[in-house]
C-alpha positions in Angstrom: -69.7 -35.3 2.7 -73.2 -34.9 3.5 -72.3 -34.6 7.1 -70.1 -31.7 7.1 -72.4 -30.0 4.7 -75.1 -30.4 7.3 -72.9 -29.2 9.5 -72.3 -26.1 7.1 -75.8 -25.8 6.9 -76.9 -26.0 10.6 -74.7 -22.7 11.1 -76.6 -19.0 11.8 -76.1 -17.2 8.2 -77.9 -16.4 5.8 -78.5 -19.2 2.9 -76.1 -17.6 0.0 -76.4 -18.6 -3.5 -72.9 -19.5 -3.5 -73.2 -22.7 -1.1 -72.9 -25.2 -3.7 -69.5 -23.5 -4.0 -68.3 -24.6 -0.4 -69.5 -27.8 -0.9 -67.0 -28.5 -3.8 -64.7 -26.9 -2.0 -64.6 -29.5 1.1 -64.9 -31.8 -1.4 -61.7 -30.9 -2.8 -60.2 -30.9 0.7 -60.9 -34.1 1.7 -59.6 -36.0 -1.6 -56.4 -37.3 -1.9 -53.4 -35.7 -3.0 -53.3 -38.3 -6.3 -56.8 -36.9 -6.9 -56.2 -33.3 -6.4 -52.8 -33.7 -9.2 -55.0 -35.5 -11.7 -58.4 -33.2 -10.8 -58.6 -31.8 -14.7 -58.8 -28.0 -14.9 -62.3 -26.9 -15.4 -63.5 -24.9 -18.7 -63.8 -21.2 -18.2 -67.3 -20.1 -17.6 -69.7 -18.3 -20.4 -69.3 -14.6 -20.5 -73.3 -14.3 -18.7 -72.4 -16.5 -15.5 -69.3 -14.4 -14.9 -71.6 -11.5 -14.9 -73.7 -13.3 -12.4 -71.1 -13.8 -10.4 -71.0 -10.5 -8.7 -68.9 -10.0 -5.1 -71.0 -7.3 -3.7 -73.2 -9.0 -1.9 -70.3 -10.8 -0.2 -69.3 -7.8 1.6 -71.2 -8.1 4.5 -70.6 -11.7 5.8 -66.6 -12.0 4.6 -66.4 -9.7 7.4 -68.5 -12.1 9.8 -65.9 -14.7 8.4 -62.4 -13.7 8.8 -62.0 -16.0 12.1 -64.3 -18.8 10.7 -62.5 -21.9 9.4 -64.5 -22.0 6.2 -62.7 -18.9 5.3 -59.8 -20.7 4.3 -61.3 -22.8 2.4 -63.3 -20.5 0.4 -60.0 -18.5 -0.5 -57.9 -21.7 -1.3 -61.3 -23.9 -3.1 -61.1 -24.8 -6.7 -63.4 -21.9 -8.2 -64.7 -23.0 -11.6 -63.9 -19.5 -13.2 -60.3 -18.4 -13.8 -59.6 -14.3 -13.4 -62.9 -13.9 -12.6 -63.7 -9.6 -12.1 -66.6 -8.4 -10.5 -67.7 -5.4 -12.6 -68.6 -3.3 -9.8 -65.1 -3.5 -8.4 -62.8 -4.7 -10.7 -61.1 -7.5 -8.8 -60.9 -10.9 -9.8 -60.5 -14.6 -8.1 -57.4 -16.4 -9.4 -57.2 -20.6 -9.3 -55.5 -21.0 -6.4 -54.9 -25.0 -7.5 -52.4 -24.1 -9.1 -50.4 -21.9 -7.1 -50.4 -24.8 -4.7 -49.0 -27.0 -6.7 -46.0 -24.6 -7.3 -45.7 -24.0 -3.3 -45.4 -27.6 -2.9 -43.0 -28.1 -5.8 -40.7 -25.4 -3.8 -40.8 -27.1 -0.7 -39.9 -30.5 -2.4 -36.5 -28.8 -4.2 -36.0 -27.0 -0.6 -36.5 -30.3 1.5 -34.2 -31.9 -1.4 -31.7 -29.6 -0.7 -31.8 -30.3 3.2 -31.0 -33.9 2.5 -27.9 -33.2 -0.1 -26.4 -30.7 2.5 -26.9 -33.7 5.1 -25.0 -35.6 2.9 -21.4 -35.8 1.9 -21.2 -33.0 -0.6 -20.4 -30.0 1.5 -17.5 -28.1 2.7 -15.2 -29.8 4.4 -12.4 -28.8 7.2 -8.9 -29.5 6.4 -9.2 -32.2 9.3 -11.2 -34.4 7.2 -8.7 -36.4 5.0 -8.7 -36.4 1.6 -8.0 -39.3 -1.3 -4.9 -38.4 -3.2 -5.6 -39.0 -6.6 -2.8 -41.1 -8.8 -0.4 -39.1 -10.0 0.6 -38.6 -13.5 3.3 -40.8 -15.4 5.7 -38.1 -17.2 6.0 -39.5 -20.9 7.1 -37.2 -22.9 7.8 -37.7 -27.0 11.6 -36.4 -26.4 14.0 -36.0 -24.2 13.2 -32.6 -22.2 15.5 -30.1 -22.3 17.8 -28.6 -25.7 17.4 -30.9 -28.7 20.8 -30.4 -29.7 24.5 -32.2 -30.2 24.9 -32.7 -26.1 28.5 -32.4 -26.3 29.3 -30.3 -28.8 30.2 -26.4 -27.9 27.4 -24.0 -29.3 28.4 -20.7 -29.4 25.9 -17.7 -29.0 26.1 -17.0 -32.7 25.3 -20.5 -33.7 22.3 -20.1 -30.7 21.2 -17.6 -32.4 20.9 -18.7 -36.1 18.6 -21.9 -34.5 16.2 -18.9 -34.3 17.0 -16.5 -37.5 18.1 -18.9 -39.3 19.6 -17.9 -43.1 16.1 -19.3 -44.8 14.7 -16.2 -42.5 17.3 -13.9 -43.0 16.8 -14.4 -46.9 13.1 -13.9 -46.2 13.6 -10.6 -44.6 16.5 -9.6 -47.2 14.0 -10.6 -50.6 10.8 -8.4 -48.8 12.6 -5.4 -47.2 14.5 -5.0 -51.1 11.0 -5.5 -52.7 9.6 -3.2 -50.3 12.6 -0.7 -50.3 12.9 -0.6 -54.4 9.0 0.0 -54.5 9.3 2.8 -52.2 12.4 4.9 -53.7 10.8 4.6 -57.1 10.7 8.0 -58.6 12.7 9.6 -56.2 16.0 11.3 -56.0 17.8 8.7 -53.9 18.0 5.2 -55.4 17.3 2.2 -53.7 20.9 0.5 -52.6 20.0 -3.2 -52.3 19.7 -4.8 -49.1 22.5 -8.1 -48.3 22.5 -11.2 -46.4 25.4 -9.2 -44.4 23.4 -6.0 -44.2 21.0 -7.8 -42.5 23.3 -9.4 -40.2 24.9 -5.5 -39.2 21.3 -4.5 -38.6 20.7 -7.5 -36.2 23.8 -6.5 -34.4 23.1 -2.9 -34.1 19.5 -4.0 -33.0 20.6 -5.9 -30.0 23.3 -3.0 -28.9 20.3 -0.8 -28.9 18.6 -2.5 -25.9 21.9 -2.6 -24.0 22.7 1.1 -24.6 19.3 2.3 -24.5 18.9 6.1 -26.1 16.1 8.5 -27.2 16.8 8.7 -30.7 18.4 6.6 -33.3 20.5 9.0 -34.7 22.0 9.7 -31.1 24.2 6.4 -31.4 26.4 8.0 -34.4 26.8 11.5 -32.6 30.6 12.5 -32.1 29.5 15.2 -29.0 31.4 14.3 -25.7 28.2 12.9 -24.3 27.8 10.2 -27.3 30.5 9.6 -28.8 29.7 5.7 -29.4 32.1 4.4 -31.6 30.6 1.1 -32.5 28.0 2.2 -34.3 29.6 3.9 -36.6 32.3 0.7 -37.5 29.3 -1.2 -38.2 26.7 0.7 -40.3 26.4 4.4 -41.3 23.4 6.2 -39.5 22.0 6.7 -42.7 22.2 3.4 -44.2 20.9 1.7 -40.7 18.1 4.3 -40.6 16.9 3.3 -44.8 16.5 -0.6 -43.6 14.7 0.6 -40.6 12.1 2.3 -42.5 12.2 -0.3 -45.2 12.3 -3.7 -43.5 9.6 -6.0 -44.1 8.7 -9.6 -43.5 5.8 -10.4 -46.2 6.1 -10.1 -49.8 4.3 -6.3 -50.8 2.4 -7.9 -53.4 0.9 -11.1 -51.0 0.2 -7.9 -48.5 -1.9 -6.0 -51.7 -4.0 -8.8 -52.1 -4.6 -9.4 -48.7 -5.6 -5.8 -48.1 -8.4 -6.3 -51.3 -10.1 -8.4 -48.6 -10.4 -6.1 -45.7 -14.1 -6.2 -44.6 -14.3 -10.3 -45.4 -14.0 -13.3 -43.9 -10.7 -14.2 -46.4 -8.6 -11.0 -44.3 -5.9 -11.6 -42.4 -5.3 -9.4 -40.0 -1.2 -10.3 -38.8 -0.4 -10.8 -42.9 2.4 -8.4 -42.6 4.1 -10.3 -39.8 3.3 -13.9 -41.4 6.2 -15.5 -42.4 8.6 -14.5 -39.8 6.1 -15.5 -37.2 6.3 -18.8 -38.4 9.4 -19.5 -38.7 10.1 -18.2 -35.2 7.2 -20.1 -33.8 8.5 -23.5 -35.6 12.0 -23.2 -34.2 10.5 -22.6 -30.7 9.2 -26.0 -29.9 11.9 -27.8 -32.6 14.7 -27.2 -30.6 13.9 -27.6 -27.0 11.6 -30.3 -24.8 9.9 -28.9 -21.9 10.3 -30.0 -18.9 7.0 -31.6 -16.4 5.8 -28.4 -15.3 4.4 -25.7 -18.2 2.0 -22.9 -17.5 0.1 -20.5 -19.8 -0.8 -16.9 -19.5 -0.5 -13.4 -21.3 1.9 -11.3 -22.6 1.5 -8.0 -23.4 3.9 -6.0 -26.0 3.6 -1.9 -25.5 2.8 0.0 -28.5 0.2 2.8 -29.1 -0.5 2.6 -32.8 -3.6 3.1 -33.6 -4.9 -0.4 -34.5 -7.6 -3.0 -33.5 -5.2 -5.7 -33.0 -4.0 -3.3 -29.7 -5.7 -4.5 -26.4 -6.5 -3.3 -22.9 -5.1 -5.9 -19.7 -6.1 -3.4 -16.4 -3.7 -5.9 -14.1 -0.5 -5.8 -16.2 1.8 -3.2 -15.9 2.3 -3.2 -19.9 -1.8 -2.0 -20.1 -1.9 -1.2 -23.9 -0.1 -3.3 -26.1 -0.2 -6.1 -28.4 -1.6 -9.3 -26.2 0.1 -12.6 -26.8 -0.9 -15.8 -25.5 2.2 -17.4 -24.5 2.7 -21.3 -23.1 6.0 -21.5 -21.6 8.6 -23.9 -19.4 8.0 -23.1 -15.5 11.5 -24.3 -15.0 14.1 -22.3 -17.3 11.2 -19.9 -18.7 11.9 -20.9 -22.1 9.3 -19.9 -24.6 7.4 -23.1 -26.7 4.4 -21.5 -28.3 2.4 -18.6 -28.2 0.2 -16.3 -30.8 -0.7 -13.0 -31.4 -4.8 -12.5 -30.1 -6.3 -10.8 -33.0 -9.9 -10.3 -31.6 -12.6 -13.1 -32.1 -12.1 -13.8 -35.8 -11.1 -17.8 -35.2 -14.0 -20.2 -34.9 -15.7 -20.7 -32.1 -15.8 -24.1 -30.5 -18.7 -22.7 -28.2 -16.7 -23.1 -24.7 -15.2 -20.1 -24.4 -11.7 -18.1 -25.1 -10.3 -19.4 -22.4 -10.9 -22.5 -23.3 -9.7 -22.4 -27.2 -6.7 -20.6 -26.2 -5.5 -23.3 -23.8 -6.2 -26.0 -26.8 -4.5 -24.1 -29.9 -1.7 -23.4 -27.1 -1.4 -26.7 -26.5 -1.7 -28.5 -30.0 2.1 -29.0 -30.4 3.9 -31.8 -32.0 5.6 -34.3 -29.9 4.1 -33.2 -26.4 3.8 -36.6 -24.7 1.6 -37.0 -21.9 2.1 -36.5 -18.0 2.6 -33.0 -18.2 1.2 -30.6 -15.9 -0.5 -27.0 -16.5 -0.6 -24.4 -14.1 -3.3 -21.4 -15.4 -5.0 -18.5 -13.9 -8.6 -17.6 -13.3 -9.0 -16.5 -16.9 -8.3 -19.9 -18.3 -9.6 -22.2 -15.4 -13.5 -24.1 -15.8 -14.3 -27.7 -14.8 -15.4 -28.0 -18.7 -11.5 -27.6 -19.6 -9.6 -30.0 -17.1 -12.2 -32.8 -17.8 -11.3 -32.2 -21.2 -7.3 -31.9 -20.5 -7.5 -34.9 -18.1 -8.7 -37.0 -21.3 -5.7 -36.3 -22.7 -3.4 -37.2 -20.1 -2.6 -33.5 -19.2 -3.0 -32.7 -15.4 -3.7 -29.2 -14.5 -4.0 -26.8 -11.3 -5.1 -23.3 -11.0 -7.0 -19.9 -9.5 -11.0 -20.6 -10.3 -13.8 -18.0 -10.3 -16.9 -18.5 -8.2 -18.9 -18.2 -11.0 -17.7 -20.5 -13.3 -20.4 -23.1 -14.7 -19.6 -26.5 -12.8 -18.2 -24.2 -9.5 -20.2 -25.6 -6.1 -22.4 -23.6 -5.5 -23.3 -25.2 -1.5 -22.7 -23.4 1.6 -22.9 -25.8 4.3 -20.1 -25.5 6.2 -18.9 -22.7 4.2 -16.2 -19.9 5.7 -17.7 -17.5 8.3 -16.8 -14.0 8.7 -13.6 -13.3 10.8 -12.0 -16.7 10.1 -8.7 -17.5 11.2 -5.9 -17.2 8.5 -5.2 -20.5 6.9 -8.4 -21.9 7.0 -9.0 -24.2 4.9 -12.1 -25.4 3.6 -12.6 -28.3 0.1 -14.8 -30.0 -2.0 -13.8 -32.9 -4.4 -16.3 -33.6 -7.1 -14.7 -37.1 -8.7 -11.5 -36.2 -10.5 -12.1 -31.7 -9.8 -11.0 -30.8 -6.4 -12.1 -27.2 -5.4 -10.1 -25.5 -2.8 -10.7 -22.3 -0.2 -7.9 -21.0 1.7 -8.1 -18.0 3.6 -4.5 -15.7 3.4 -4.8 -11.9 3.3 -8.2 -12.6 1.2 -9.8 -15.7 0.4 -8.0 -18.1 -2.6 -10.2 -20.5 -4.4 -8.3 -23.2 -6.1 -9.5 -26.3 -8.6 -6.8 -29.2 -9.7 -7.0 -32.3 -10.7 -3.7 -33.6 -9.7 -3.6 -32.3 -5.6 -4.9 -33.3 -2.3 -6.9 -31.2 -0.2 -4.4 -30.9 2.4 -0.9 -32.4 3.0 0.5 -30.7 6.1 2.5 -28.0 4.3 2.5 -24.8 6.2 3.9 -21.1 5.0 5.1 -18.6 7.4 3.2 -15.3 7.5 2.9 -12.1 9.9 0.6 -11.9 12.2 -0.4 -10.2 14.9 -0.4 -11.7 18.4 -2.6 -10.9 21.6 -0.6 -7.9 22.3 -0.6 -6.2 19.0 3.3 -7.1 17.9 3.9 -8.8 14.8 5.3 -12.8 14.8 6.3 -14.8 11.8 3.5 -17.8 12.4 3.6 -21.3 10.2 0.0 -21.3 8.8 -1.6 -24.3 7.1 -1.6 -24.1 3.5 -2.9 -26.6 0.4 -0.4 -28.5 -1.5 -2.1 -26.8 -4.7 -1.7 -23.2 -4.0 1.9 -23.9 -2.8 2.5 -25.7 -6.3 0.8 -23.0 -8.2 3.0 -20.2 -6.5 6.1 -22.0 -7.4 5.2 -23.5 -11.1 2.7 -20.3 -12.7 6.0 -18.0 -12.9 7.4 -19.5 -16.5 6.0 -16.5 -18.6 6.8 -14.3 -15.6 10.1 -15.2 -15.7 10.5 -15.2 -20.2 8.9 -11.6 -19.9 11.6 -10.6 -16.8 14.2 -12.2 -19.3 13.5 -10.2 -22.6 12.9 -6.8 -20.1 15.9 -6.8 -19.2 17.7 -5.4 -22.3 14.6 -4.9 -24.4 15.6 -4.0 -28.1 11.8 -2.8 -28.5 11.8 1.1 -29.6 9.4 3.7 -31.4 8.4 2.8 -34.8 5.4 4.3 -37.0 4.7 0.8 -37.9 3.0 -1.8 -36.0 4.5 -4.8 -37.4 7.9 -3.4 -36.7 6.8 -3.5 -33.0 6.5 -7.1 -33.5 9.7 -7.7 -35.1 11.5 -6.2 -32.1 9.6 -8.6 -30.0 10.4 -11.3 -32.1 14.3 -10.6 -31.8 13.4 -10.7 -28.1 11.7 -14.0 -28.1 15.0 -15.5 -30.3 17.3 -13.9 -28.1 16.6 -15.2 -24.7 15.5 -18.5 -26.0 18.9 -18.9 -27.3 20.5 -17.7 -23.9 18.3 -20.7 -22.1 19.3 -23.2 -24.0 23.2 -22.0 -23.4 22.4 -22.6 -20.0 20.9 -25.7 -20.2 23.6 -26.6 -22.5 26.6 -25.7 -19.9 24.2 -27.4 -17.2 24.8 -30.9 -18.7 28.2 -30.1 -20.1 29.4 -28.7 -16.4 30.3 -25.8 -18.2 30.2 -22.5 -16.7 27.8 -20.4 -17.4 27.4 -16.5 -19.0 25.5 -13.8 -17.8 22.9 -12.5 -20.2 24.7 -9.2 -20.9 27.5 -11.1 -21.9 26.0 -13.6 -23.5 24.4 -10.2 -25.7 27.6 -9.1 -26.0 29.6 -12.1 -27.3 26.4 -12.0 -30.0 26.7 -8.4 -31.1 30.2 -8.8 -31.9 29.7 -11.5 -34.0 26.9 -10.7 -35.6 29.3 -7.6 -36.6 32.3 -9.8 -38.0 30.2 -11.7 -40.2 28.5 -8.2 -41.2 28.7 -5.8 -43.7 31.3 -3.1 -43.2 30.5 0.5 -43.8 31.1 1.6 -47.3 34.6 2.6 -47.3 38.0 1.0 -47.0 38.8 -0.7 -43.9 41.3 0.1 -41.2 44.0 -2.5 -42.7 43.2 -1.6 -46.2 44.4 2.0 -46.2 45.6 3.1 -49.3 49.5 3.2 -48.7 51.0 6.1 -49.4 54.5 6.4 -52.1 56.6 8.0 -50.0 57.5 5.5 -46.9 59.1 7.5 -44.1 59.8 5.5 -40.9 59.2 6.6 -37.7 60.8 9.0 -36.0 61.4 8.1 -31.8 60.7 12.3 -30.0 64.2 11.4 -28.3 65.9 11.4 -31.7 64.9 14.3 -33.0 67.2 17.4 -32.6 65.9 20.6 -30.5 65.6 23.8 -32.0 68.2 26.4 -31.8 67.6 28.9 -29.2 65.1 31.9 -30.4 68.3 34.6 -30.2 70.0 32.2 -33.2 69.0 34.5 -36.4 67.1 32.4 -39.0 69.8 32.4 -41.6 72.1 31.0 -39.1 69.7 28.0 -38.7 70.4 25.1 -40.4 67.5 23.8 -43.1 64.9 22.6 -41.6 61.2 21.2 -42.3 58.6 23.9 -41.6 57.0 21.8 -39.2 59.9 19.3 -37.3 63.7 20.2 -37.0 65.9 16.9 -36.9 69.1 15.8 -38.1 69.7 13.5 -40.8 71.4 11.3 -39.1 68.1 11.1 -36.8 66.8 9.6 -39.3 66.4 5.4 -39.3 67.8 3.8 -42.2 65.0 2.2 -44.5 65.6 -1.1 -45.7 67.4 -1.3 -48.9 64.8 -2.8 -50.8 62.7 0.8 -50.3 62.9 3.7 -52.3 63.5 6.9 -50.2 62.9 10.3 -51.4 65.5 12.7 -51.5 63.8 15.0 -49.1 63.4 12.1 -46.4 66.9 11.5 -46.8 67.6 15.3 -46.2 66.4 15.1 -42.7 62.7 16.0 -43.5 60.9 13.1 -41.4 57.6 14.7 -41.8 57.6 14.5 -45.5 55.1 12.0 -47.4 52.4 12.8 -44.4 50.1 13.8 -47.3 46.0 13.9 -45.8 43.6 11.6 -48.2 40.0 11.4 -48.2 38.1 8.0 -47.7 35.4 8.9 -50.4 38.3 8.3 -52.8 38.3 4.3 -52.3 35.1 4.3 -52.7 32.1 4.0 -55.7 28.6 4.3 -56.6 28.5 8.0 -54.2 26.3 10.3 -54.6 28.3 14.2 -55.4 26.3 15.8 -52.2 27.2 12.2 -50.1 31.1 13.0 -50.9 31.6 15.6 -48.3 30.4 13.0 -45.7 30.6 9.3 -47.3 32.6 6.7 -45.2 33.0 9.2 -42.0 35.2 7.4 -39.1 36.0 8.3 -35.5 39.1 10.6 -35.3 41.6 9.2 -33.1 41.9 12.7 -30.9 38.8 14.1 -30.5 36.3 11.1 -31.4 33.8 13.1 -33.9 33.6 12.3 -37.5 36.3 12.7 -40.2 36.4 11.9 -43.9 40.1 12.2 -43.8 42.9 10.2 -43.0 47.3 10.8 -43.1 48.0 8.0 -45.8 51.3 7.2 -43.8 50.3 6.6 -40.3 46.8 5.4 -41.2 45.1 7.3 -38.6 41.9 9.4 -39.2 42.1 12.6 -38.0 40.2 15.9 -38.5 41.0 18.4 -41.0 39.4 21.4 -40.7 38.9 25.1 -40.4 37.5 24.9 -37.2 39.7 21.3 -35.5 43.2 20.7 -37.2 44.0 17.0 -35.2 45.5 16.7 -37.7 48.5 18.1 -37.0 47.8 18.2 -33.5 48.5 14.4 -33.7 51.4 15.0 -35.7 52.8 17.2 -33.5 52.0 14.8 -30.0 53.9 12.2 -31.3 56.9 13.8 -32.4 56.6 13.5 -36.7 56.0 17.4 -37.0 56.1 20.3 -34.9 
């Protein structure tokens, strides 16, 4: 030490104050690195020697010294003041120890990094062979598929009622009356209650709705050329379908009041109104049918545009606004096992994301079993989750994000820019294998149940060398070959119920889910008929007429509209038979004076012995007898059978189609049991008469 600071000494400068500084400085370049990390820092000068410390007589020789090798060492030596400032100029000498200490702490993490990307954990080509991990033993709780009487003949009716089954029929009857009765209070109209077959009529009108889709309700009951729908009309008046529309309810209007005292709290429930039926749909989705290996989860979204928080925003779907449900579903048949409304962030929290709870509440449902595997999307997909699913014997594949915690984050080996298509490129982290394939854009994939590569290839276009498209087999992973054929289960339920949607315009929300939830029964009913004539080697029905076959008897075992039905027409007291048009006698000619003519009906001319003998056990009238075969035709109104009408209803209460020109009549001939109109303006009355040879 003495040395070089006789050395430092021997050199032409001036002697400057500051020379006990270099000294300490050399001396801090020649220790060791253990000394220099355990040097303690030095105490911060006294307010008078940082005065003393002044940098303006430095001026001169730091210029001499910008090429001399102290000069580094001056600029990186331990000075004994920190943030020392000159007052002259105003700078100030900062401790450069410690800066030092953080430059050599980066290159430690850099060098670190050199050595991990020398290692194994980097990208690796699709030549490099991969461990297949063990693949999952399928143990399921159940026997997949309908859990049902396998050999016993289910019609779509009894399908159905596995779904709306009476205990929620009742439920819907008891709230729509309390509702309905609560509502008409005070007003003209009286509240007519609501039945069990009502209900059932409804249903069936319901379900026509979304196979003969129109603008407005009350277009179904029009008689005009253009919609003149008769089955409508033979199930439920308009105006007694359009009261249980605007009535229907599926909570109790008092449970709904006091829920509604706790809006603004934690206590409020935001899907009260749609409670119970929700239930009891969701409990008879996963009672009567076992999925099968493959399930997959992903959303749903249900269009409406009331204005309401529960409404959400999905930019990819082509439903955007809607309702969002969460829906877990069979990949196979599409068949619908859980799902839930979203209503915002009001559940607790378990800290690891929506994604995350979603998959877990989806997934908590009796009698699972184990084996299974889930296919998601990038929305559900984290390392966190599949360790957490692989603990529970659940095996899962899907789309990842980039920057997901737990993604790898290395580059080495990494895809280039103009890559071949199918290229791929994997990392397998234990049990998590993370997947890049290059296709029209690059796909990044993480399972837990694939290899990286197990020579499956896909054919794609490409171009060749002289511009022409060629179909081309390119290399593509096992897992994103999987995940294209297994994702599609709620695809395929939302395809399904789109098909002949019964959804329409409502003012009320929870209405729009009550139409959904007729969906959800609906096809759910129709897979299981499928599955069922699967094992039975039955054949199978389309979903129209698998609608169909439903609508009609969810009419038989409805209510008919209030008035008498077609076999229970009032018979009339005079019983004429019928007359055959080639019996009847022609008119005289027109030249014939009238007095000449023999007696005749004012309406037919025929000769009694025309006229069919009645049997002798019915009274005939004299005038029948006479040769009058249109006698006892007498018109009668259908409002006459009936009771409990209101006197401005009367003109219009239990309406039918006319046989001749369709539109609505409240009359009927009590003899041929035909309704037919009667009016100033459309007289089918006798028109029909007339056509079929009774009267002229």
């Amino acid at each position: 030490m003495q040395t070089q600071g006789g050395h430092a000494n021997s050199m032409q400068r001036p002697q400057l104050w500051f020379e006990h500084l270099v000294r300490d400085d050399l001396t801090d370049e020649d220790s060791s690195d253990e000394e220099w990390n355990n040097t303690p820092t030095k105490r911060r000068g006294s307010r008078k020697r940082r005065r003393s410390v002044s940098v303006s007589p430095v001026k001169s020789p730091s210029k001499k010294w910008e090429r001399s090798p102290l000069k580094k060492k001056i600029q990186n030596g331990a000075t004994t003041r920190k943030n020392t400032s000159s007052p002259k100029t105003g700078k100030a000498f900062s401790t450069p120890r410690r800066g030092n200490q953080i430059g050599r702490r980066r290159t430690e993490r850099q060098l670190s990094r050199e050595d991990a990307d020398d290692g194994e954990d980097r990208w690796r080509d699709m030549d490099e062979e991969d461990v297949e991990p063990p693949q999952p033993r399928f143990r399921p709780e159940r026997d997949v598929g309908p859990q049902l009487d396998r050999t016993a003949n289910y019609t779509p009716l009894e399908l159905f009622q596995l779904f709306f089954s009476t205990t929620v029929i009742d439920t819907l009857v008891k709230n729509t009356n309390a509702y309905g009765k609560r509502k008409y209070q005070g007003q003209k109209e009286s509240w007519v209650p609501v039945t069990t077959a009502d209900m059932y009529s409804f249903l069936s009108l319901v379900l026509y709705m979304g196979i003969v889709p129109l603008k407005t309700l009350r277009e179904f009951w029009r008689g005009s050329k253009l919609f003149s729908l008769p089955f409508p009309a033979s199930v439920m008046p308009c105006r007694r379908f359009l009261t249980i529309s605007r009535s229907l309810h599926m909570n109790d209007p008092a449970v709904e009041a006091v829920n509604d005292q706790k809006k603004g709290t934690s206590g409020y429930d935001k899907l009260c109104k749609i409670k119970p039926l929700y239930e009891q749909i969701l409990e008879a989705c996963y009672t009567f049918f076992h999925p099968y290996q493959h399930i997959s989860i992903d959303e749903r979204m249900v269009a409406t545009k009331a204005r309401i928080g529960l409404k959400q925003y999905i930019r990819n779907k082509p439903t955007k606004w809607g309702f969002k449900l969460f829906v877990l579903a069979d990949s196979v048949c599409g068949y619908t096992l859980n799902f839930f409304v979203y209503g915002g962030k009001d559940c607790e929290p378990t800290g690891k994301g929506l994604s995350y709870d979603v998959v877990m509440r989806l997934l908590k449902i009796p009698f699972l079993g184990k084996g299974y595997k889930l296919y998601v999307d990038n929305f559900y997909t984290s390392p966190t989750l599949f360790f957490d699913l692989l603990r529970k014997k659940i095996w899962a594949c899907g789309t990842v994000r980039p920057n997901v915690s737990g993604y790898p984050k290395n580059k080495k080996n990494d895809m280039i820019e103009k890559t071949p298509r199918g290229t791929i490129r994997w990392i397998r982290e234990g049990d998590l294998l993370f997947v890049k394939w290059l296709d029209t854009r690059q796909v990044t994939m993480c399972s837990t149940l694939h290899k990286a590569y197990s020579n499956d290839t896909a054919k794609r276009k490409v171009k060749d060398a002289d511009g022409k498209w060629t179909v081309k087999d390119v290399p593509i992973p096992g897992c994103i070959k999987d995940y294209n054929q297994h994702m599609g289960g709620v695809d395929l339920s939302d395809a399904l119920i789109s098909y002949y949607n019964v959804l329409h315009k409502t003012h009320k929300w929870y209405k729009t889910l009550f139409y959904h939830f007729v969906d959800i029964a609906t096809v759910n009913a129709f897979i299981l008929h499928k599955e069922m004539c699967k094992l039975q080697n039955r054949p199978v029905l389309r979903q129209k007429n698998f609608r169909e076959q439903l609508i009609l008897s969810l009419a038989e075992i409805g209510s008919t509209p209030r008035r008498s039905a077609r076999q229970n027409f009032p018979t009339s007291p005079f019983k004429v038979p019928y007359v055959s048009p080639s019996k009847v006698r022609p008119a005289p000619p027109s030249d014939v004076p009238p007095t000449s003519r023999p007696f005749q009906s004012n309406v037919l001319s025929a000769s009694p012995s025309t006229v069919l003998t009645p049997p002798s056990s019915t009274e005939v009238p004299p005038a029948a007898a006479s040769g009058a075969p249109g006698f006892g035709h007498l018109p009668s109104y259908f409002v006459e059978q009936m009771s409990n009408v209101a006197p401005r209803d009367r003109a219009t209460a239990g309406r039918r189609a006319c046989v001749v020109c369709k539109r609505k009549a409240p009359v009927y001939c009590s003899t041929c049991q035909k309704t037919l109109c009667f009016t100033t303006s459309r007289n089918c009355y006798s028109e029909w008469h007339r056509r079929n040879g009774i009267c002229i």
